[in-house]
C-alpha positions as CSV (number, residue, x, y, z in Angstrom):
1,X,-116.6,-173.1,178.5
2,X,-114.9,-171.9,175.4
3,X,-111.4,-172.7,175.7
4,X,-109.9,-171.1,172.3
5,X,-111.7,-169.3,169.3
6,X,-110.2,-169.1,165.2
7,X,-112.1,-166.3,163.2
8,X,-112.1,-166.0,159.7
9,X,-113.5,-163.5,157.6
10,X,-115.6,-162.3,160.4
11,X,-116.3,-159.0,160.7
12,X,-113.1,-156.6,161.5
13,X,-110.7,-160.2,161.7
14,X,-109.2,-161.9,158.5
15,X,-107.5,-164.3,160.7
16,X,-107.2,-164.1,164.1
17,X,-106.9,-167.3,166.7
18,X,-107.5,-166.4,171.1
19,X,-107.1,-169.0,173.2
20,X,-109.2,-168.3,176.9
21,X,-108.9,-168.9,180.3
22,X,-111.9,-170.5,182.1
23,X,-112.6,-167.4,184.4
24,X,-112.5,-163.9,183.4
25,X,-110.7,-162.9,179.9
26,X,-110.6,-159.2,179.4
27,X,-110.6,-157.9,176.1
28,X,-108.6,-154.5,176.1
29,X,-108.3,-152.0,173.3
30,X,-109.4,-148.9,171.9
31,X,-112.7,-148.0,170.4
32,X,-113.6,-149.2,167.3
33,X,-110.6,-151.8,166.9
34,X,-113.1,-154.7,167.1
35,X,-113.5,-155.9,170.9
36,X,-117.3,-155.9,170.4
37,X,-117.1,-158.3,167.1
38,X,-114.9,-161.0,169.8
39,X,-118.1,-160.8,171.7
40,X,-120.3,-161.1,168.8
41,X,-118.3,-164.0,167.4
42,X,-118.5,-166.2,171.0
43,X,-122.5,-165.3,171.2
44,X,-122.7,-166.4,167.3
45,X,-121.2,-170.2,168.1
46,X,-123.0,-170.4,171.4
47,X,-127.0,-169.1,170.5
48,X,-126.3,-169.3,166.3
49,X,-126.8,-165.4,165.5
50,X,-125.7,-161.8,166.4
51,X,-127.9,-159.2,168.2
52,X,-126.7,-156.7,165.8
53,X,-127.0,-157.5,162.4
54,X,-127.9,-160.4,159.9
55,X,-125.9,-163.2,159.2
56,X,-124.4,-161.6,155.7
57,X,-122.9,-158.4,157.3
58,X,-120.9,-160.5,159.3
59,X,-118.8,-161.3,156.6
60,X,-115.8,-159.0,156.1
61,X,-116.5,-156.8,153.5
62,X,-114.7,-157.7,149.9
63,X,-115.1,-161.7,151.1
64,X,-117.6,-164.6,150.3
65,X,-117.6,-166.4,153.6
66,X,-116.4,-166.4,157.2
67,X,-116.2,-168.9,159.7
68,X,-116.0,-169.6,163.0
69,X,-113.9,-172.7,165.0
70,X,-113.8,-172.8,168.4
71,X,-113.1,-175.5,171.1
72,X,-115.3,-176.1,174.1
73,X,-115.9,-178.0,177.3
74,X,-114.3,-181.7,177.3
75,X,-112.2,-181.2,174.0
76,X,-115.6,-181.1,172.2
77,X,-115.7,-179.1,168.6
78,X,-117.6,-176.0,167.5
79,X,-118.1,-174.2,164.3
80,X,-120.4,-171.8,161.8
81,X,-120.1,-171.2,158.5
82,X,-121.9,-168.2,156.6
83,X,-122.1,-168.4,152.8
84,X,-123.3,-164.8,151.5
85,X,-125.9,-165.0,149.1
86,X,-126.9,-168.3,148.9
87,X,-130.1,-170.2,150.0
88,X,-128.9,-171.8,153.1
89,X,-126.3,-169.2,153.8
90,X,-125.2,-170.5,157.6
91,X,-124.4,-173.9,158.7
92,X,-123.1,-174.9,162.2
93,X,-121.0,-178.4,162.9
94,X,-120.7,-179.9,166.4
95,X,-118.6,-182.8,167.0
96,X,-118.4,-183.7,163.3
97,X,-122.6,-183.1,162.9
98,X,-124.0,-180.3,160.6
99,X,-126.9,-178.6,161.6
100,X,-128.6,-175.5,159.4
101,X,-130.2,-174.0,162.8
102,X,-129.2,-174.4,166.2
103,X,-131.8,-175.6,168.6
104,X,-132.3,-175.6,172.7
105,X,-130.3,-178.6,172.9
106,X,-127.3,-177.7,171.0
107,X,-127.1,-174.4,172.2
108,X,-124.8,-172.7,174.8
109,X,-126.2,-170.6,177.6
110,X,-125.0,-167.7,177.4
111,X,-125.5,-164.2,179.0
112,X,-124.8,-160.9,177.1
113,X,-124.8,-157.8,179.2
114,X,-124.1,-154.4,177.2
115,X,-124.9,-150.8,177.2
116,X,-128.2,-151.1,175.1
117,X,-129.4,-153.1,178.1
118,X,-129.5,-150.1,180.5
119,X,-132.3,-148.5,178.4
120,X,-134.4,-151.6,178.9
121,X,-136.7,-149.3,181.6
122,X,-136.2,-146.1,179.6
123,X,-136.9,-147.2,175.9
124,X,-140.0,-148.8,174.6
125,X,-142.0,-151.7,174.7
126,X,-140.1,-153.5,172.3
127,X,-136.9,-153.7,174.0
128,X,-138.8,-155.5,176.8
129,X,-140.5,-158.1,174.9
130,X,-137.4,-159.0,173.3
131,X,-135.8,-159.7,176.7
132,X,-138.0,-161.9,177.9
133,X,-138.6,-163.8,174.2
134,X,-134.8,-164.6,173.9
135,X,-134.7,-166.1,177.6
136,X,-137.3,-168.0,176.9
137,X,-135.6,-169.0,173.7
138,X,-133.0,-170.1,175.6
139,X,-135.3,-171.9,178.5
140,X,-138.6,-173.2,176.8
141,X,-138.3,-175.9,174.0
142,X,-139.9,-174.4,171.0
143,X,-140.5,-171.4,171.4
144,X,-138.1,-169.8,169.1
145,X,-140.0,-172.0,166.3
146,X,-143.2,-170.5,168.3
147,X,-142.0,-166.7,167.7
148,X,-141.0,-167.3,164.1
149,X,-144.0,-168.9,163.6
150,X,-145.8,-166.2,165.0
151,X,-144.3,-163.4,163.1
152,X,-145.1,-165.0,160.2
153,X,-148.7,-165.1,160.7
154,X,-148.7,-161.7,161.9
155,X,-146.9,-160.5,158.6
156,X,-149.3,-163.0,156.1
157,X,-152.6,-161.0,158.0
158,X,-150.9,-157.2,157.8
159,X,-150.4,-157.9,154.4
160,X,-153.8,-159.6,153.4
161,X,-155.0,-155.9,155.5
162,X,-153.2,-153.9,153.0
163,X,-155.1,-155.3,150.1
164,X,-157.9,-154.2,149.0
165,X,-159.8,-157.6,148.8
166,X,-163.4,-158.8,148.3
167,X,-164.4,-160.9,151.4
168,X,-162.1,-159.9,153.7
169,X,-163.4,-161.4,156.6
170,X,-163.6,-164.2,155.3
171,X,-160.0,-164.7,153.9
172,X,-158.4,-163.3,157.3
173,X,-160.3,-165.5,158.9
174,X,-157.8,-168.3,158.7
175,X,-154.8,-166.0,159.6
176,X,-157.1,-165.2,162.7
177,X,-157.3,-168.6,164.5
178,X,-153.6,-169.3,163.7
179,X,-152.5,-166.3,165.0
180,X,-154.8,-166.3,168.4
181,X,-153.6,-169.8,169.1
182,X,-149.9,-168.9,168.6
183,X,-150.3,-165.8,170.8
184,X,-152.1,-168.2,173.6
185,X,-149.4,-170.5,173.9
186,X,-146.2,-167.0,173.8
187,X,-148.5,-165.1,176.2
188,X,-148.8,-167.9,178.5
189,X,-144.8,-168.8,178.3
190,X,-144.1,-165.1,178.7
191,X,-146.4,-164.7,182.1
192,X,-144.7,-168.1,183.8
193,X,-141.2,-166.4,183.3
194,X,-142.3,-162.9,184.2
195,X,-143.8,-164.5,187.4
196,X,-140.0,-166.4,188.1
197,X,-138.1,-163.5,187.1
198,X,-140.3,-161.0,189.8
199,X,-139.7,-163.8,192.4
200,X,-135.8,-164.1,192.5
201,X,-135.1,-160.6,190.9
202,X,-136.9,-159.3,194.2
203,X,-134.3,-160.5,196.8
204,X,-131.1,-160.0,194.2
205,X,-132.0,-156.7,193.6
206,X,-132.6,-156.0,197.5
207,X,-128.9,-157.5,198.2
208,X,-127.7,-154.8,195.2
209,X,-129.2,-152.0,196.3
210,X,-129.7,-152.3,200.0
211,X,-132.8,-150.4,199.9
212,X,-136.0,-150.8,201.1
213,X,-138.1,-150.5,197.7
214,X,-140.3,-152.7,196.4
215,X,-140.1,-153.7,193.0
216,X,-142.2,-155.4,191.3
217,X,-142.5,-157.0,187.6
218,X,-145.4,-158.2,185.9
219,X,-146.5,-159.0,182.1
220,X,-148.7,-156.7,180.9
221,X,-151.4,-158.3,179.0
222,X,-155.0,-157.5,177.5
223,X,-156.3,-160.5,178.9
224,X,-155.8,-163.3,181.3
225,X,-154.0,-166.0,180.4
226,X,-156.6,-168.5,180.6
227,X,-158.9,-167.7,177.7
228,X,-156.2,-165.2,175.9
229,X,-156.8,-167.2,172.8
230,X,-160.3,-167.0,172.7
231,X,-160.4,-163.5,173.5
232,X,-157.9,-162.4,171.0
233,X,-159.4,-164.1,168.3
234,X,-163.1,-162.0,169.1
235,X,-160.7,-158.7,169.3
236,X,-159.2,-159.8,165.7
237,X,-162.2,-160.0,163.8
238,X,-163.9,-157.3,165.9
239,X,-161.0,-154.5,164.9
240,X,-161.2,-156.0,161.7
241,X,-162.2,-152.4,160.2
242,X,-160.0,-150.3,161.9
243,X,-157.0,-152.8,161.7
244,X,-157.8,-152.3,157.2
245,X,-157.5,-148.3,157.7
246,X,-154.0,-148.7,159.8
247,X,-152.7,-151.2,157.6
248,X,-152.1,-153.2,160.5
249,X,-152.6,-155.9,163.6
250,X,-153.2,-153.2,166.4
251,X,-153.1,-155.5,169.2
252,X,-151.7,-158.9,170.3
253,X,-148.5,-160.4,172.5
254,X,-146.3,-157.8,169.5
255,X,-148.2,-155.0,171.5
256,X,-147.8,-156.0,175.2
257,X,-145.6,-154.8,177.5
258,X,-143.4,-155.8,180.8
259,X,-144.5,-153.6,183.7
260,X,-141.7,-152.6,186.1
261,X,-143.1,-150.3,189.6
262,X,-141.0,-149.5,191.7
263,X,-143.2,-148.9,195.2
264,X,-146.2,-149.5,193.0
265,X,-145.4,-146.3,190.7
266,X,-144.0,-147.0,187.3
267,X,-140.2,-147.3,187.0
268,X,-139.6,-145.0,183.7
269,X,-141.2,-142.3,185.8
270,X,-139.6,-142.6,189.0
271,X,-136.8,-144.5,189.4
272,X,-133.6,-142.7,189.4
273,X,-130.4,-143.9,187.8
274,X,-128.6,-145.7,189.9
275,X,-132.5,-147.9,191.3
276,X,-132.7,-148.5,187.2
277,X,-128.8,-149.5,186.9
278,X,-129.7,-151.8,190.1
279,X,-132.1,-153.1,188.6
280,X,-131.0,-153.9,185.1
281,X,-127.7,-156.0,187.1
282,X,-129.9,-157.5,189.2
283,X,-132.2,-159.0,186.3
284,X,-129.0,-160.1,184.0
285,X,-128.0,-161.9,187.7
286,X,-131.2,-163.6,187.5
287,X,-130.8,-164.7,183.8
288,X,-127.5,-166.2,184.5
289,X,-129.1,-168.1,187.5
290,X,-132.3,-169.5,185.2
291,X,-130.3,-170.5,182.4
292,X,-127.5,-172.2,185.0
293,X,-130.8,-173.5,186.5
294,X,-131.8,-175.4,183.0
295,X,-129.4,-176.1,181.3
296,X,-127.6,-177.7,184.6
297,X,-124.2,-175.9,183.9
298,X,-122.8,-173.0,183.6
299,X,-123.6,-170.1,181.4
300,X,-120.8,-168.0,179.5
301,X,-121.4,-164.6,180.4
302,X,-120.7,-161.5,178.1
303,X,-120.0,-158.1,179.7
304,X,-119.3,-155.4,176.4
305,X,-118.0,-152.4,178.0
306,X,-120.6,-151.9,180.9
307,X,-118.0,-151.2,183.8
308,X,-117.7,-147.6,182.9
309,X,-121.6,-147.3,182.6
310,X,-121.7,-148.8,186.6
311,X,-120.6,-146.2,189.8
312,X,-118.1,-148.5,192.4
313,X,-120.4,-149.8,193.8
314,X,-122.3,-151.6,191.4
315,X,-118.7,-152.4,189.5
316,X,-118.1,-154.2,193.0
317,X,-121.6,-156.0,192.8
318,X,-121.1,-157.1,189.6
319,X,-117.7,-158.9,189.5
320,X,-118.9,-160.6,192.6
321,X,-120.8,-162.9,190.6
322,X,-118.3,-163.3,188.0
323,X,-115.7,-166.0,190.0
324,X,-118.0,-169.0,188.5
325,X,-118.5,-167.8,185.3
326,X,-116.3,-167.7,182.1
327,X,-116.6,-164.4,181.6
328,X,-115.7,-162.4,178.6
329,X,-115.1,-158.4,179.3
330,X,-114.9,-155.9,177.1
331,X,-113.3,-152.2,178.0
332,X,-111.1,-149.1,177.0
333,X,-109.3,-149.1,180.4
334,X,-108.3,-152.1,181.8
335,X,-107.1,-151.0,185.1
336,X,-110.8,-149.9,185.4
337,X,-111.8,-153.5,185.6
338,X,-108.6,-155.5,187.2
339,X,-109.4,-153.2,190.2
340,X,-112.4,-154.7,191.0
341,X,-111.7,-158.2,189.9
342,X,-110.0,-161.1,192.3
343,X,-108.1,-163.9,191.2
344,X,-106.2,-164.3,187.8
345,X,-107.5,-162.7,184.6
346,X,-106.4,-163.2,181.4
347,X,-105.7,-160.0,179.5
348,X,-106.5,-160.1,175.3
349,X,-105.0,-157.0,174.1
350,X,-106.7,-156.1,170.5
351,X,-105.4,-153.9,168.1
């Protein structure tokens, strides 16, 4: 829990202070005013980046710095500091600590939920991987060292592909193993959550919907599992030719998809709107319930103006889940929201 929040610098604020309530806090204004840089700011302190932009266009444009303090659960401290344009540009301080990166441990779960997300059926392949990889960031010790580790790889062979080079073979080679044994250990990660995720998102999305459909969710890999290393390193030097003339790694865990059927028929072809809107609340239910699972308390969750994307009755199904969170809401019209909400909510008009 987040129980006040000081920004400076940061984005559209010079210097603001909010103070929160430990259930649902809507943030009201127009568009444009800033709501979604509140949201940005909480998910910056609690996972140690945005999902928007880099660290340096968080700074307010014309400043050096910004900075972030906030207070959390049992008095405890919290704050991040980005420098622009220096070597170590962002620094984070809990309870008096520094830290230059946040890991699993000092991390807060968190859940962000926003309009982006409803295209998670409809847009590609990347959008899916990147679901599941920061979940698992925030649920599998490592593996955010894992995917960095992993890109890098993947960026040292692309570019050794790009050159024109004498004994090719034989200096990718090296970049080969590492990369098949990195891609072993994501794939396998990847598959044990998919398999979690299709197991509760099943019965959740059943209680939303109230529909007979069976939907299923599976990670769709080149290989199995067992042996993906192995195989994936044979595929590497096999393609090696073809992978030169593209300029690039054509296969591999940065290719692979989620598959989402929906009575066994693939979801961007026939789900309608409201089975995919179903769908995407009922797998951001399931990621609050993993990370509450984990990390053994409860996950802030971040709703940026999704109510008026949702018909009534997924507005109702929503805020149903919302009573034990601290919950952070972002929207245009705030009647829109209080309608649907019980209980006490604190309003944070802005602008």
């Amino acid at each position: 829990m987040i129980a006040n929040l000081r920004l400076q610098h940061f984005r559209s604020y010079k210097d603001d202070s909010f103070e929160f309530s430990p259930g649902v806090n809507l943030v009201v204004g127009p568009n444009a005013i800033g709501k979604t840089n509140l949201l940005e700011a909480i998910l910056v302190l609690a996972r140690g980046g945005s999902y928007r932009v880099k660290d340096s266009d968080l700074i307010q444009f014309g400043e050096t710095w910004a900075r972030l303090d906030a207070q959390t659960e049992k008095d405890a401290k919290r704050s991040v500091k980005i420098v622009g344009d220096t070597e170590n540009a962002k620094s984070f301080e809990i309870d008096g600590k520094t830290y230059r990166r946040l890991t699993l441990s000092n991390m807060l779960p968190i859940v962000l939920f926003e309009p982006n997300n409803l295209q998670l059926l409809s847009g590609g392949p990347d959008r899916r991987r990147e679901f599941i990889d920061d979940l698992l960031e925030q649920t599998t010790a490592g593996y955010g060292v894992l995917r960095r580790q992993y890109r890098r790889a993947l960026a040292q062979r692309n570019a050794l592909l790009k050159q024109d080079v004498q004994n090719a073979q034989t200096k990718l080679f090296p970049w080969n193993v590492r990369l098949s044994q990195l891609a072993g250990q994501i794939v396998q990660a990847r598959n044990q959550l998919t398999e979690q995720l299709n197991k509760q998102n099943k019965q959740i999305y059943k209680e939303l919907s109230r529909a007979k459909t069976k939907v299923e969710l599976t990670y769709d890999s080149r290989w199995l599992v067992s042996g993906y290393d192995s195989n994936y390193l044979k595929k590497l030097e096999s393609s090696l030719e073809i992978d030169k003339l593209r300029g690039f790694t054509s296969t591999g865990p940065h290719r692979e998809d989620l598959k989402i059927t929906f009575d066994g028929r693939l979801a961007q072809e026939t789900a309608s709107r409201g089975e995919i809107r179903s769908f995407i609340l009922s797998l951001k239910i399931c990621e609050l319930q993993i990370l509450e699972k984990y990390h053994n308390t409860k996950p802030l969750l971040l709703l940026d103006d999704v109510f008026s994307e949702l018909d009534g009755k997924r507005r109702h199904a929503l805020t149903d889940y919302l009573s034990s969170y601290q919950t952070f809401i972002t929207t245009t019209d705030a009647d829109l929201v209080i309608n649907h909400l019980t209980g006490t909510t604190n309003i944070l008009p802005i602008g």
